[in-house]
N, C-alpha and C positions, 0 to 999 in steps of 0.2 A: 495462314489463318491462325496457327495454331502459336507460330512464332508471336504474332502480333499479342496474341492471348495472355502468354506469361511473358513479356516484355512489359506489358502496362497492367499487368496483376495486380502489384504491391501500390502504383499508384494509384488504382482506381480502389480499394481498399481505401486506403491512406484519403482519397478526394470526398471518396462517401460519407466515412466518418467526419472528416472534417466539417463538410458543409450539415450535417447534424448537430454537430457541438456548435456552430457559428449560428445555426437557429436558434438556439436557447442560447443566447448567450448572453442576454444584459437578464436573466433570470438563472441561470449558474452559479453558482459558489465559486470564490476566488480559484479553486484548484482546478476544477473543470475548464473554469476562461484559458489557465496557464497550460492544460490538457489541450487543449484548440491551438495554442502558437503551436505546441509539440508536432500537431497532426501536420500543421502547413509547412513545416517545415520536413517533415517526413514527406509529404504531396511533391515537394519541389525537388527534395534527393532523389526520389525512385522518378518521379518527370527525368532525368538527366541521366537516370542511367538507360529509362525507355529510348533515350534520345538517342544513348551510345547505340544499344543495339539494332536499332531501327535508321539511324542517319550517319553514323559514326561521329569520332570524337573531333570536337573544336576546343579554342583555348579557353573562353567565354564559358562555354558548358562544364568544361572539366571544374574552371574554377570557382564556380557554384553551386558547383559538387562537392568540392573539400569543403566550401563554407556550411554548408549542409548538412554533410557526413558529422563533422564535428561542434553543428548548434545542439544536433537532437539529441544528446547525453547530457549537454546541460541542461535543457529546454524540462526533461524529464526528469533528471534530478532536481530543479525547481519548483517542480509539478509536485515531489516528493515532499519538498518543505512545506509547501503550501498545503499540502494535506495533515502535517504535522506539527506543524507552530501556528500558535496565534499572533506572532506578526504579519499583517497585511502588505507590508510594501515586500517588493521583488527589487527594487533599484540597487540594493547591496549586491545580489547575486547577479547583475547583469557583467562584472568584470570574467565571467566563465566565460563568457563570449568572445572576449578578447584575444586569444590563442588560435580559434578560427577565424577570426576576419585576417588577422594577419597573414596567415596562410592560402586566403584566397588572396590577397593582394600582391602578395610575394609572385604566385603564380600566373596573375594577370601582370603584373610586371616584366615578366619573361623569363624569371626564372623557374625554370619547369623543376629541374632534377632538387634543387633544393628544396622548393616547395614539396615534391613528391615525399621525400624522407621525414620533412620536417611532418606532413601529415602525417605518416608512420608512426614517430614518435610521438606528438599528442594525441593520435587515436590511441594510441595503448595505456598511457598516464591516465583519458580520460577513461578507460574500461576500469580497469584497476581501481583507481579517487571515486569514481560514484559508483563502485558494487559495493564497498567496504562503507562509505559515507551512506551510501543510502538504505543499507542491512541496520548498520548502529542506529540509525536517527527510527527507521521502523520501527525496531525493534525497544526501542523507550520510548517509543510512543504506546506500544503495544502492554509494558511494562506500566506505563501512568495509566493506562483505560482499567487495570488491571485493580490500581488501586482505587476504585472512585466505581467501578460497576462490578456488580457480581454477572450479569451477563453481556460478555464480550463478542457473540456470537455475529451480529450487524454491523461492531465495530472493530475490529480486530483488522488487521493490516497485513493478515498469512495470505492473503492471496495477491499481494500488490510485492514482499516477497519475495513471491515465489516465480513472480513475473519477472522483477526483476532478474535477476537471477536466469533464467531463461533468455531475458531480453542480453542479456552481458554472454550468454553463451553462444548466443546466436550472432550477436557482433565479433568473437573470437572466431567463430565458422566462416563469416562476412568477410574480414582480411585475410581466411585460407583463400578465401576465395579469389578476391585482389591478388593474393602472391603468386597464384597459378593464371590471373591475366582474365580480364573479361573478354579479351577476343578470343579464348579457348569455348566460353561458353557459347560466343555466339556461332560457333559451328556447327553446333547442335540443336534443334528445340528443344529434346528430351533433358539434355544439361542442361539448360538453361532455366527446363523445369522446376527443379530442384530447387534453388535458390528461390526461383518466383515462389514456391509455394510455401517453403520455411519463411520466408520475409513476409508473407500474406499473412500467413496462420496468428504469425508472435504478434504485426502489428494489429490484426483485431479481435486478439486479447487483449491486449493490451487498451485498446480505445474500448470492448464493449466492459472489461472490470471497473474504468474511468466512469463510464457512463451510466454504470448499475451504482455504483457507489455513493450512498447518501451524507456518510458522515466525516466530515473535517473536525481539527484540534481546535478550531476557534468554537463550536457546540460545546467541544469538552468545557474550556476555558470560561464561557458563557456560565454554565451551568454549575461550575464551580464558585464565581464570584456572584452568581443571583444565590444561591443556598447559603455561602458567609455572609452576605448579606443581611441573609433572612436569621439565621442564626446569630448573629451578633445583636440582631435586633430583639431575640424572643428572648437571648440569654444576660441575667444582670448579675449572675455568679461568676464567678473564675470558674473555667471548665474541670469538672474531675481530674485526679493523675490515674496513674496507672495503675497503682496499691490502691486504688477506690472504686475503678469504673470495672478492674479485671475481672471479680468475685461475681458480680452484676450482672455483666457481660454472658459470663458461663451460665449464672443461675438462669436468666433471661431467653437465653437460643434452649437451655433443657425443658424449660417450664413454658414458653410462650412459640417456643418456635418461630423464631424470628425468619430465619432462612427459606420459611415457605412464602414471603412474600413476595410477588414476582413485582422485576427489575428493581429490587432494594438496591438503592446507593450507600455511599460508606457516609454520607453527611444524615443521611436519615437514621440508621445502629446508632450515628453520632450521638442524634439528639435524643432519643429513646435510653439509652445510657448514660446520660448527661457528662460528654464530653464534648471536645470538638475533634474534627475531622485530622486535625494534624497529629493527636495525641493518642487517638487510635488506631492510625495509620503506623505510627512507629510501634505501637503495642504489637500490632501483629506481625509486623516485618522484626521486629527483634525480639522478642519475647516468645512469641509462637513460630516464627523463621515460613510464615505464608506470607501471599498478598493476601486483598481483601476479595478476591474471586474465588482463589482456592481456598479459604477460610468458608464463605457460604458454601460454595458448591460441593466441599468433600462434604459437609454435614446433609448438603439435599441426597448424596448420593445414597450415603449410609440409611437416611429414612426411606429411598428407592429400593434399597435393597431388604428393609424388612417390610414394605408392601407389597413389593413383587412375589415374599415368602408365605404372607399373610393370605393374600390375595393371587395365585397365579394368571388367575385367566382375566384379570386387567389386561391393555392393550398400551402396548410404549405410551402410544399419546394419552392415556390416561395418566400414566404413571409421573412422566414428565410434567404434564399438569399439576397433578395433586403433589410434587414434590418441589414445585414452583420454580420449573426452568420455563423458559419462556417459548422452546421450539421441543420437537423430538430429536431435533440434531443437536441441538446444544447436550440436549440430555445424553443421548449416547458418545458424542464427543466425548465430555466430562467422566461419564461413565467408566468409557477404553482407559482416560489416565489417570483415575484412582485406583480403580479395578485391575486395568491390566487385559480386560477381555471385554467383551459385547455381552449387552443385557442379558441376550437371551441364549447364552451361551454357558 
């Protein structure tokens, strides 16, 4: 019973989610659809390993295994872009794929021992290529939200990550695994636990972070060219320079407090100071050495911290209110990394 139990774990994990994301799925965002091949292809890997444990190994299984084993790191790092760029098409990225078919063919061909190393060597290329590719492309994603909203809190990419990351270390556990032999596990229930429940836990993070996640780079992108738009349209000047809009700028967040306005973007400071978005943008990445996040939010912090002196027996979520962040966790987020410490500390 119990054998059966974590044998088909990570599948039945991996089936449930799947067939969730495939009910929504012609109302999905591009990234969630690319989120669903991931799952089926995870469904079909961990199918084949239930298969080993419970029937033992054929050549047929084995080699729809390797095909498997080595779609789902592309499949995911695909899932990545699509979360990140406003390109639509996927058909660029489908030559990732190319390294596992061959490797299942090789192996349905008959040759085992080659196919077995060659899978070794492109499971570990592909660990390596998508932890570093997919950290960098996050991580300037996280970087452009930075410059364009002052609250990052809904869109920020720290928990996909931090997944990753996880997900790559648990693929490095996954081939100790492989090197000490899956008939060693099937010895045991209690071994065989281990693996079932590490590969359950990661894959439904993994599927419920996908699944909670509202926001993709094509919103960004959106919302970028409907505001140039709308700005090009209101404005019949050349936009200020920097010797014109910086004196404004200052006098404007001291006297009007601009930063208390919740979800200010950098095209709306834009228009208010009569520049445009790209000329403020560089004013404070090189001039001031912020983004446009940390430029509102250190100033919400500092008026947080003389109403919290003003005022003590306000309550966070008042505070964060009236200092126009948009959650109490963004507010204490923000807080720890200007501060250094917790509000109420």
């Amino acid at each position: 019973m119990l054998h059966a139990l974590f044998s088909t774990l990570p599948t039945s994990v991996c089936l449930c989610w799947f067939a969730i994301f495939a009910l929504c799925h012609k109302t999905a965002d591009r990234a969630k659809r690319m989120l669903t091949w991931f799952l089926l292809g995870c469904t079909v890997l961990y199918l084949c390993h239930a298969y080993f444990f419970n029937e033992g190994e054929q050549a047929l299984v084995e080699g729809l295994w390797m095909l498997c084993s080595l779609s789902v790191y592309p499949l995911y790092y695909i899932y990545i872009k699509q979360l990140t760029s406003s390109e639509s098409s996927v058909a660029g990225s489908l030559w990732y794929m190319i390294p596992a078919l061959m490797v299942a063919v090789c192996n349905w061909m008959g040759f085992i021992e080659l196919s077995q190393w060659a899978h070794k060597g492109v499971f570990m290329v592909q660990v390596i290529m998508i932890c570093w590719l997919g950290v960098r492309r996050l991580n300037r994603f996280d970087h452009q939200l930075k410059e364009v909203y002052a609250d990052t809190e809904d869109t920020t990419t720290e928990p996909l990550r931090t997944l990753l990351i996880c997900f790559v270390m648990t693929s490095v556990i996954s081939s100790g695994f492989n090197a000490i032999g899956r008939q060693y596990f099937a010895t045991s229930v209690w071994l065989l636990a281990i693996p079932s429940i590490l590969f359950s836990t990661m894959l439904f993070a993994v599927s419920y972070v996908g699944y909670s996640r509202k926001y993709i780079a094509l919103q960004l992108h959106e919302d970028m060219e409907d505001e140039d738009a709308e700005q090009k349209q209101n404005d019949e000047t050349e936009p200020a320079t920097a010797d014109k809009f910086g004196p404004i700028l200052k006098r404007m967040m001291e006297e009007q407090q601009l930063y208390l306005q919740p979800d200010i973007k950098i095209n709306e400071l834009a228009q208010q100071v009569g520049t445009c978005r790209t000329y403020l943008s560089n004013y404070l990445n090189q001039e001031l050495g912020v983004s446009f996040s940390d430029y509102i939010n250190r100033q919400r912090i500092e008026y947080a911290k003389a109403l919290m002196a003003q005022s003590p027996n306000l309550t966070l979520a008042e505070v964060a209110v009236a200092s126009g962040f948009a959650s109490v966790t963004s507010f204490v987020r923000n807080y720890k990394k200007f501060v250094g410490k917790a509000p109420r500390e």
